[in-house]
C-alpha positions in Angstrom: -104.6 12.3 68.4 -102.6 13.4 65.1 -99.6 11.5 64.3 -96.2 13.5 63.4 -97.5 12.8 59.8 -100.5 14.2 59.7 -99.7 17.2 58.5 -100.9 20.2 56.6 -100.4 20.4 52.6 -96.9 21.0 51.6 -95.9 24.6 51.0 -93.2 25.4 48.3 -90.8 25.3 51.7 -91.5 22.3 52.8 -90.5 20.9 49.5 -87.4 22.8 49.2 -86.6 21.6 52.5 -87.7 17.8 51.5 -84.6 18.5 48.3 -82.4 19.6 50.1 -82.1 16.6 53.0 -82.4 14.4 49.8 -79.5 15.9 48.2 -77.5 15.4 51.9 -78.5 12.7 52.0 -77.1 11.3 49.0 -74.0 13.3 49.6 -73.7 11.5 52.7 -73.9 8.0 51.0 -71.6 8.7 48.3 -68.9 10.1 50.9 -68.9 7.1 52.8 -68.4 4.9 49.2 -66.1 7.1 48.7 -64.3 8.0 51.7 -60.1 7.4 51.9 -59.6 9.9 54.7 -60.4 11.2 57.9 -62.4 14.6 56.8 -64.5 12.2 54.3 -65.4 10.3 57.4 -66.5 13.7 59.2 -68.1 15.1 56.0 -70.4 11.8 56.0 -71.6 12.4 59.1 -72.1 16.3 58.9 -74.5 15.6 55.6 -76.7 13.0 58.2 -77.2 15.8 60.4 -78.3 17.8 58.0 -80.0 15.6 56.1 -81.9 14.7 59.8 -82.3 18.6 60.4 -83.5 19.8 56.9 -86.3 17.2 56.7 -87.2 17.8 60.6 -87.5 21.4 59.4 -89.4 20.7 56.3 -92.0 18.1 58.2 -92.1 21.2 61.2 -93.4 24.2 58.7 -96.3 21.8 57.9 -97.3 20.5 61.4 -101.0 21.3 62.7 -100.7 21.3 65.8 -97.5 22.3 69.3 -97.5 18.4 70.1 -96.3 17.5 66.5 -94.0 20.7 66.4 -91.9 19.2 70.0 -91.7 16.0 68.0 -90.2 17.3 64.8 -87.9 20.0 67.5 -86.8 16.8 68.9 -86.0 14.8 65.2 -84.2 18.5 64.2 -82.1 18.5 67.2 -81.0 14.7 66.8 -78.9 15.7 63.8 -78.4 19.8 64.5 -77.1 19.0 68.3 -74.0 17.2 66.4 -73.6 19.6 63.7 -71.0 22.4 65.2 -69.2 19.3 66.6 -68.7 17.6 63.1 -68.0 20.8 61.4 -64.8 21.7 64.4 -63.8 17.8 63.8 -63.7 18.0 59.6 -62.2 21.5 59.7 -59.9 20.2 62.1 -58.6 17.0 59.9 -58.9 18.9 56.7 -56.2 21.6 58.2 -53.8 19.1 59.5 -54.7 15.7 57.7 -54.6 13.8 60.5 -57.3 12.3 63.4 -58.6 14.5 65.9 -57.3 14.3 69.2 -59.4 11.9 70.9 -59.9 14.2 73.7 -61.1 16.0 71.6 -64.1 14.4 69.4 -64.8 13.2 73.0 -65.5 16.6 74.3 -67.5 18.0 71.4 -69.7 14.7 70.9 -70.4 15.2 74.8 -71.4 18.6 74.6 -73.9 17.8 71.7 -75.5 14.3 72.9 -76.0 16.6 76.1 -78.1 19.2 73.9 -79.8 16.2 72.5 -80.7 14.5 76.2 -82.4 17.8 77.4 -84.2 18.5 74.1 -85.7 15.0 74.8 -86.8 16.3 78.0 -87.7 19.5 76.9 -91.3 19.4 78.0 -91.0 18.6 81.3 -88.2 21.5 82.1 -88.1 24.1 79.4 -84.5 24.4 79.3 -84.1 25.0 75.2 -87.3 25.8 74.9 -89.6 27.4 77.3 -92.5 27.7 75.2 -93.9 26.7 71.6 -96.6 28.1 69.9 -97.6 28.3 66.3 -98.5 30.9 63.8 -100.1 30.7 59.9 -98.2 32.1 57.0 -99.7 31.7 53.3 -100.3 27.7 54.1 -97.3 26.9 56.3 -97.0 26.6 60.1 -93.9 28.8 61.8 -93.0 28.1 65.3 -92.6 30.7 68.0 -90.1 29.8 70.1 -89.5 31.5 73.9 -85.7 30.2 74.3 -84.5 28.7 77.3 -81.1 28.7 79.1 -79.7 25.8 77.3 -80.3 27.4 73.9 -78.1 30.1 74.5 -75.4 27.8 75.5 -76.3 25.8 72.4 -76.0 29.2 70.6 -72.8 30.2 71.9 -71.6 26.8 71.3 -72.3 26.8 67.2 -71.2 30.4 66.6 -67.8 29.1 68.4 -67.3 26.3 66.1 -68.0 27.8 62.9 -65.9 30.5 64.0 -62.9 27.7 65.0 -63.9 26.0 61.9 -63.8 28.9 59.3 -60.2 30.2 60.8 -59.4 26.7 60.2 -60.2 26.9 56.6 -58.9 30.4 56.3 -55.6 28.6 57.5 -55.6 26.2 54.7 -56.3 28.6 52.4 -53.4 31.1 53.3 -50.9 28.1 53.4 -52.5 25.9 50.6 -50.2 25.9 46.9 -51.8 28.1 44.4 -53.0 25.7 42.3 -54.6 24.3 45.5 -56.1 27.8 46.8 -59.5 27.8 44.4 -60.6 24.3 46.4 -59.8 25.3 49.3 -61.9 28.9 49.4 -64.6 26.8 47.7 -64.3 25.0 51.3 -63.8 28.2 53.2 -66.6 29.5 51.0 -69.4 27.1 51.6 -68.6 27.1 55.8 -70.2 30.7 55.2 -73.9 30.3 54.0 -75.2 28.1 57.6 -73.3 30.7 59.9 -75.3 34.0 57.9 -78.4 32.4 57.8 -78.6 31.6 61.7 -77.1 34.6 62.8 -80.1 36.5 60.2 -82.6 34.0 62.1 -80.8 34.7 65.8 -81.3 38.7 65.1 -85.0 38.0 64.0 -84.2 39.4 60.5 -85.7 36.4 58.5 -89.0 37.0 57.1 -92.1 35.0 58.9 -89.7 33.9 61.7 -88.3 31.6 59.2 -84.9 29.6 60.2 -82.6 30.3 57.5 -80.1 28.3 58.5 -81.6 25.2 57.2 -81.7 26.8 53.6 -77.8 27.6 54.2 -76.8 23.7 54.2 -78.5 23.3 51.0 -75.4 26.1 49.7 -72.8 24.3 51.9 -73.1 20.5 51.1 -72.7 20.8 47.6 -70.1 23.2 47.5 -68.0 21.1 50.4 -68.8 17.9 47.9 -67.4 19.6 44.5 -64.1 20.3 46.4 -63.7 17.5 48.2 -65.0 14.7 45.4 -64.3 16.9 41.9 -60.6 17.9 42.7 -60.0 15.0 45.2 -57.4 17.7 47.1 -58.7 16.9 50.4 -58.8 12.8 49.6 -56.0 12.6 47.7 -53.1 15.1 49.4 -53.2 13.4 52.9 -53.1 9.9 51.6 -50.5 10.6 49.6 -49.0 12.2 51.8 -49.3 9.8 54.5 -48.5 7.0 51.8 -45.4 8.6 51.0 -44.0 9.5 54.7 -45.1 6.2 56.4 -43.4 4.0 53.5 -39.8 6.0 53.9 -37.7 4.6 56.5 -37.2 7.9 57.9 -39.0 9.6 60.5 -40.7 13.2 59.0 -41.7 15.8 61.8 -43.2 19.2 60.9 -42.9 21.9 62.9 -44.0 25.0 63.2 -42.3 28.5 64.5 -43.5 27.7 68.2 -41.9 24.2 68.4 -45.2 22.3 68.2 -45.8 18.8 66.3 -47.9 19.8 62.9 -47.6 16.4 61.2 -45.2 13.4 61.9 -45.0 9.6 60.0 -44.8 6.7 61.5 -41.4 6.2 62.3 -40.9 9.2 63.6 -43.9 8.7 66.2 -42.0 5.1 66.7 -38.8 6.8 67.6 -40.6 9.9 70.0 -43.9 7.8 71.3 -44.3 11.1 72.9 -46.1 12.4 69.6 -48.5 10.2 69.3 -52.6 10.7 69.9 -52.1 14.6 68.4 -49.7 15.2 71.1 -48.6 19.2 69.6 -45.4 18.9 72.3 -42.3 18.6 70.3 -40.0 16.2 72.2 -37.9 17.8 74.4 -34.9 16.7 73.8 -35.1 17.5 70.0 -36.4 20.9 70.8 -32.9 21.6 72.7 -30.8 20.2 69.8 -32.1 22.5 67.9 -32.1 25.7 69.6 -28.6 25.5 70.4 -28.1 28.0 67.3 -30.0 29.4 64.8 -32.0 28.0 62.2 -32.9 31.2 60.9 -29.9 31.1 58.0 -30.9 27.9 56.2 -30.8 23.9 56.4 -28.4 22.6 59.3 -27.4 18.7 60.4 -27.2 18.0 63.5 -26.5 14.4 65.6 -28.7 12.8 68.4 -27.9 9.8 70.3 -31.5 8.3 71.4 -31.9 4.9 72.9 -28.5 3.7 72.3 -28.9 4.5 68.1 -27.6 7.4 66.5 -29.4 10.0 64.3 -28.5 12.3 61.6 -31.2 14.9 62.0 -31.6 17.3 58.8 -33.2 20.3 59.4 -35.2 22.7 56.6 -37.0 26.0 57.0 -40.4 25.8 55.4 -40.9 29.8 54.3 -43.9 31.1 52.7 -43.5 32.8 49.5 -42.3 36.3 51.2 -39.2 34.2 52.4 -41.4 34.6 55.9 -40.4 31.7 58.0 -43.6 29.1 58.9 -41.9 26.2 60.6 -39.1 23.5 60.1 -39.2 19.9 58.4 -37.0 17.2 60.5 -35.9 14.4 58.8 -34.3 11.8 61.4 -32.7 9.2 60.1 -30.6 6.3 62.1 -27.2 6.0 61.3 -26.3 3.7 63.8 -25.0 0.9 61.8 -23.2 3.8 59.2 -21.2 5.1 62.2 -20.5 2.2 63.1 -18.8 1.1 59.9 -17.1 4.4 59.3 -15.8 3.9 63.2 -14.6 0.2 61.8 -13.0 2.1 58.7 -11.3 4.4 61.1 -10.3 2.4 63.3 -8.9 0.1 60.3 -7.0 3.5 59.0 -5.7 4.1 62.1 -4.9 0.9 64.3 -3.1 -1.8 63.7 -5.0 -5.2 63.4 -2.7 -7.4 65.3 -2.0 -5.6 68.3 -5.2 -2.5 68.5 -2.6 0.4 68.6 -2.0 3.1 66.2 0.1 1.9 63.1 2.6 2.8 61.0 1.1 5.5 59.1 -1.1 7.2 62.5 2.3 6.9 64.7 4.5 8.9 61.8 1.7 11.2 61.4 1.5 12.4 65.0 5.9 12.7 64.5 5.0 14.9 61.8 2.3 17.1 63.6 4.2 16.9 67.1 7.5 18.4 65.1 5.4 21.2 63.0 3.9 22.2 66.7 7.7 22.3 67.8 8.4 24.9 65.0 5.5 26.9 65.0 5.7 27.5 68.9 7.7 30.0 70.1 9.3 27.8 73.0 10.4 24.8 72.8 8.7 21.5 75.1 11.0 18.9 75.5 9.9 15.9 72.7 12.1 12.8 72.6 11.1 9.3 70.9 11.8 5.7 72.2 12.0 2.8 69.5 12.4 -0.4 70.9 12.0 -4.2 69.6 11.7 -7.7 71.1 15.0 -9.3 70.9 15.5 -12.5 69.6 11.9 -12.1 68.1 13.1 -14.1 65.1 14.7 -17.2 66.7 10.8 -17.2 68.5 8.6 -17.2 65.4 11.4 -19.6 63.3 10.8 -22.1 66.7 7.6 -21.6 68.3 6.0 -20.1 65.3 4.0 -17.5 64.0 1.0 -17.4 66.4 3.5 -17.7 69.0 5.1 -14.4 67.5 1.6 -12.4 67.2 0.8 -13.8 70.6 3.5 -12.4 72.2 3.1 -8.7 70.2 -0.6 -9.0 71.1 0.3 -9.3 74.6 3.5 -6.2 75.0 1.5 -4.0 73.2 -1.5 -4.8 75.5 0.8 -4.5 78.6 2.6 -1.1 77.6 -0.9 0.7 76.4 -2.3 0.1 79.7 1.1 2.2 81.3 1.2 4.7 78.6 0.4 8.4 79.7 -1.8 11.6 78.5 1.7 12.8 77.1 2.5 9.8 75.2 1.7 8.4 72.0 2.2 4.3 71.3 2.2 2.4 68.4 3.6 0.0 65.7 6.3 0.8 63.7 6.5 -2.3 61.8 7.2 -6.0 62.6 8.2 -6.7 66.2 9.7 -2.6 66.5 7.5 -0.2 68.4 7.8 3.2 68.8 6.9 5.8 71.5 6.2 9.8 71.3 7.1 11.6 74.7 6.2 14.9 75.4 7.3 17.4 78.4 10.5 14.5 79.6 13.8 16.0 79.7 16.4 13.2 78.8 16.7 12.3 82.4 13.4 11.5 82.7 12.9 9.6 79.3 16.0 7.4 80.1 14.0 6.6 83.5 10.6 6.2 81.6 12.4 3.7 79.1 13.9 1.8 82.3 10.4 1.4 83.6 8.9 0.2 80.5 12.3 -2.7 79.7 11.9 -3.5 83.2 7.8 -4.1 83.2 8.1 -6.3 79.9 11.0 -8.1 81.3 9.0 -8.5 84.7 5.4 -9.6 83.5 6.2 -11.5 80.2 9.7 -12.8 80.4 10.8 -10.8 77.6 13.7 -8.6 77.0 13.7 -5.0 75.0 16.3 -3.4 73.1 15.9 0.2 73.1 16.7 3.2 71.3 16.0 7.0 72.6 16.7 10.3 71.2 15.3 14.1 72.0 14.1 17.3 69.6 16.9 19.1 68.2 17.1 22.4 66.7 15.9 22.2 62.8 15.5 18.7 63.2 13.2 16.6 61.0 11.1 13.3 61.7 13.2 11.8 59.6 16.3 12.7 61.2 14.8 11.7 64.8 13.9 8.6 63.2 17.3 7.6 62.2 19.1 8.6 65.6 16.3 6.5 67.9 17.2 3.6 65.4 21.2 4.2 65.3 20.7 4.1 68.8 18.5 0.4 68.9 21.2 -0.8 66.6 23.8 -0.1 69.3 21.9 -1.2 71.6 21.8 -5.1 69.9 25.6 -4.5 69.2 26.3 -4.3 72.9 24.4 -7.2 73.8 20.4 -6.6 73.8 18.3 -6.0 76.7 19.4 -2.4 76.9 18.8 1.0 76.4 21.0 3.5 74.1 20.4 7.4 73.4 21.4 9.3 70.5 21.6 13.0 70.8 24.0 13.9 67.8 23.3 14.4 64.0 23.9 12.0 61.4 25.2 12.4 58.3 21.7 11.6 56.4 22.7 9.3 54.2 22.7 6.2 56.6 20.0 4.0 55.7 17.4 4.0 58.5 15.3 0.1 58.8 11.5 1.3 56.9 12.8 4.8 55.7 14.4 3.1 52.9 
């Protein structure tokens, strides 16, 4: 019985063959020294199978008898059943430098080892091939091959991947920079060559019955190496890319026009888990953030609240050179801690440390605003003020001191804010004085709403209030409410404290009012 080896003299094609799944096979070694992404990983493995297919092919144009030809069919197929796989899965993480779905390498590596198990039982069922027999041509042996049902499936199989994977490289191509486009088409380029030559083989165009196909690798590993290893552009873009987005503390999501995931960074696949293992999905509730208005007019900001952080979310339109839009960049960054100092800034601006109500400055401020409402409205809404203080407050800080004092502030502020109404404004006018902005009370009313307030002080904290109460009146100014709510506190002390006074009369401006001097 001849073994596998014993085989006829080598024709010129069998040697051609034998250089070629040397030169693979080299490429394939120096790939995996030199391999610092995922399509160097998958362009390893596609030179193996066609290292393991060109010298099955070589080995089977010299073979002497069927029984050596099934065993060299069987060696091709153990490296050509994997080969549409590989090339989907490089294509695949050359167009969107990142892993393949894992889903997916699953389902294309099952499809081939299944090709591989029946080739191995070929003999017994026929299914790829149905019969072998072999013919003489100037010194070399060709096999003719009666296909089965499995190689049509096999067939249909590899002219959809290099169909997927050609559209893929057209893709990078189209989108690549220009300086980038000539390594790219050398890819796009070199996909060609395999696909030509089996289809030439497939229509029984290739002369002696000759598979072409195997003299196409010995165009497309080279080509795919001078890209990939001469201009680096398919090593050296993704991990610098990926370098570069996983080290910011940002999260990066790329979009494109349908709303699916293109690329992402680490944080950002932190922050939406959702993303993860090539999930295309773009997380829902980004998605609606962002169509709540157009995009289509440039960059926009917008403000998600995720988890109990906050985000700034910057949004840019990626457009091709036409201006035609190809998707959006998000950059998501948390701001949690920054609104939370700008709240403490505001709330410092605004409040007033002691006793948490607005302060001096906010209190006059709404005066102002309430009064420029007053004169730009047509009618007029009743608006009166009530300025009150603690009386006695000195004689308590001189003998119980000054946390005594601030206690007792802390706790009349706290007491009146909880009673205070969507139509009133409270807050500290300076020292131990208060003031009140009232909003739709006749004067009736306001005298009533001051009794209630004295009353409640007097009531829950032992404490007694001098007020002073005055209403809007024609031309007036907050200056010249100011001074009749305080003319009214003043008489209020002269007629023995723990009282209320109102003021409805103009002053002659030039009495001093206390903290308008």
């Amino acid at each position: 019985m001849l073994s596998p080896f014993d085989s006829l003299p080598f024709t010129m094609y069998s040697w051609f063959m034998f250089s070629g799944a040397v030169l693979s096979l080299s490429l394939c070694l120096y790939s995996l020294l030199q391999r610092t992404s995922h399509v160097g990983f998958w362009y390893s493995y596609l030179c193996l199978g066609e290292t393991i297919y060109t010298f099955g092919y070589g080995m089977e144009l010299a073979c002497k008898t069927v029984t050596q030809t099934h065993f060299w069919l069987t060696l091709e197929m153990l490296g050509g059943a994997y080969l549409p796989g590989l090339v989907i899965l490089m294509a695949y993480t050359y167009r969107y430098h990142t892993k393949a779905p894992p889903w997916l390498t699953a389902l294309l590596l099952t499809i081939s080892s299944a090709t591989l198990a029946i080739q191995f039982g070929n003999e017994n069922h026929g299914l790829i091939f149905k019969s072998v027999e072999l013919t003489q041509h100037d010194g070399m042996s060709v096999s003719l091959l009666e296909f089965g049902p499995w190689f049509y499936v096999h067939m249909v199989y590899a002219n959809i991947a290099m169909t997927v994977s050609t559209c893929l490289f057209y893709q990078c191509w189209k989108s690549a920079p220009k300086k980038h486009q000539h390594q790219v088409f050398l890819i796009l380029l070199g996909s060609l060559p395999p696909w030509i030559f089996y289809l030439i083989y497939l229509f029984n165009w290739a002369p002696y019955g000759l598979d072409l196909s195997a003299f196409g690798f010995l165009l497309t590993g080279p080509m795919y190496a001078y890209s990939l290893f001469r201009y680096r552009f398919a090593d050296l873009l993704p991990v610098a890319q990926a370098q570069v987005l996983d080290n910011i503390d940002e999260g990066v999501i790329v979009l494109d026009t349908q709303w699916r995931v293109v690329d992402n960074n680490i944080r950002a696949r932190q922050l939406f888990p959702v993303i993860q293992d090539g999930n295309e999905n773009c997380p829902p509730q980004l998605q609606m953030l962002l169509q709540q208005d157009s995009l289509s007019d440039g960059n926009s900001t917008k403000w998600l609240h995720h988890h109990q952080r906050e985000y700034e979310i910057q949004c840019q339109l990626l457009r091709s050179d036409d201006a035609t839009i190809l998707g959006y960049v998000l950059m998501i960054r948390d701001v949690t801690e920054r609104m939370q100092q700008l709240t403490q800034l505001q709330n410092q601006a605004e409040f007033d440390d002691l006793t948490g109500i607005l302060n001096r400055r906010m209190i006059l401020l709404k005066l102002e605003l309430a009064v420029q409402k007053i004169w730009c409205s047509s009618g007029q809404e009743p608006f009166g003020l009530i300025l009150f203080d603690i009386d006695c407050f000195k004689r308590i800080n001189d003998t119980q001191g000054h946390q005594v004092g601030d206690l007792m502030l802390k706790q009349l502020a706290s007491l009146l804010q909880q009673q205070m109404q969507p139509n009133e404004q409270f807050g500290r006018y300076g020292g131990d004085e208060f003031l009140i902005l009232v909003t739709g009370m006749t004067h009736a009313i306001l005298q009533e709403r001051a009794e209630q307030l004295r009353a409640l002080a007097s009531r829950q904290l032992g404490i007694t209030l001098s007020m002073g109460l005055t209403h809007y009146l024609p031309h007036d100014t907050p200056r010249l409410m100011l001074q009749r709510a305080d003319h009214a506190l003043y008489q209020a002390k002269s007629a023995g404290r723990n009282r209320i006074f109102t003021m409805q009369e103009q002053l002659d401006e030039n009495i001093s009012v206390i903290g308008l001097r």
